[in-house]
C-alpha positions in Angstrom: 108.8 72.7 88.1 112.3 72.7 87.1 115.1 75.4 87.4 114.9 76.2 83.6 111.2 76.2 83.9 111.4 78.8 86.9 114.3 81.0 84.7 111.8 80.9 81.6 108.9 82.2 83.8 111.4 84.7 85.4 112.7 86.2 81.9 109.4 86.2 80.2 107.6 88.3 83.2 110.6 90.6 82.9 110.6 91.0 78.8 106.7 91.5 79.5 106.7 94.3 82.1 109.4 95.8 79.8 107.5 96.1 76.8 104.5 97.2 78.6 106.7 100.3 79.7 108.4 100.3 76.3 105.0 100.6 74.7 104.2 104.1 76.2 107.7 105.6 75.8 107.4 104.6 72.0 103.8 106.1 71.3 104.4 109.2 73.3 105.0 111.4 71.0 102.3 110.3 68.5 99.4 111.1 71.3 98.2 114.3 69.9 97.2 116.0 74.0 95.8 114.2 76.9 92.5 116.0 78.4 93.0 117.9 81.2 91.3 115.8 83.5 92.7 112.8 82.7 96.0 115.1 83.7 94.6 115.3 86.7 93.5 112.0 87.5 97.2 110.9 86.3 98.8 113.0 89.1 96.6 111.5 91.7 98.1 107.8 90.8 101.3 108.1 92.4 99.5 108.9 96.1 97.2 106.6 95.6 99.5 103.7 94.6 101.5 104.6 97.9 98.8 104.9 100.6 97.7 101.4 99.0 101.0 100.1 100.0 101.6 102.1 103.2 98.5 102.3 105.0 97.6 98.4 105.3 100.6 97.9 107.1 100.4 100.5 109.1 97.2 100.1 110.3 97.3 96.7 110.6 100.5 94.6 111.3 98.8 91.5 112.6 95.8 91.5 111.0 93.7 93.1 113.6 93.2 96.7 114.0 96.1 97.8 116.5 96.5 101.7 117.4 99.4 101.3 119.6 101.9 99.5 117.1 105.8 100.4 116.4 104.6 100.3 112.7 102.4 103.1 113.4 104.0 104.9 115.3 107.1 104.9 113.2 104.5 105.9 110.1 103.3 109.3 112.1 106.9 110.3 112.9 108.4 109.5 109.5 104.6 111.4 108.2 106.0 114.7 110.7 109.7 114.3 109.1 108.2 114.1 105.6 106.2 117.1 106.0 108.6 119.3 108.0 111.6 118.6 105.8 110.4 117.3 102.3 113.2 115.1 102.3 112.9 111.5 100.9 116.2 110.1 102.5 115.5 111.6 105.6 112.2 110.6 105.9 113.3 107.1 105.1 116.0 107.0 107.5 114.1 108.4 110.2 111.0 105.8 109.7 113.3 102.7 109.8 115.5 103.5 112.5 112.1 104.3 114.3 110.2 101.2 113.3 113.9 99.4 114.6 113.6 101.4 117.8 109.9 101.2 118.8 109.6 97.1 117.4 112.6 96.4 120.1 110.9 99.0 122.9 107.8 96.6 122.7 
């Protein structure tokens, strides 16, 4: 595949995500009311989307299930900071200098 190939893919995928996005933003206002329980179900996506992305991972790092792993173990603290101070940067911070810590530890 050539670079200009590879560039056309690249710009393409982009203009497409966008106007998938764009798409909803435009028609917003011309949805009359969403049901309730579709609000519902909407709210849920975000923490489902990121315990699809977190917990693998976590869980397992290698493939196999592991219970003592830095990855873990960094996940519970950063899951303690998260709660206690409902920060995002914090949390953040705290789970990668942990993962850092605990990965050269083992």
């Amino acid at each position: 595949m050539s670079d200009s190939s590879i560039w056309l893919v690249i710009v393409l995928g982009g203009l497409g995500t966008y106007a998938i996005r764009a798409v909803f933003l435009v028609f917003a206002e011309r949805v009359a009311s969403v049901p309730p329980k579709l609000q519902v179900a909407f709210r849920m996506i975000p923490a489902a989307a990121l315990a699809a992305l977190v917990f693998p991972p976590l869980l397992r790092p290698e493939g196999a299930l592991t219970v003592a792993s830095a990855e873990l173990g960094a996940g519970l603290l950063a899951l303690v900071v998260a709660w206690r101070t409902r920060s995002i940067p914090i949390t953040l911070a705290v789970g990668i200098t942990a993962v850092l810590i605990l990965d050269r530890l083992t």
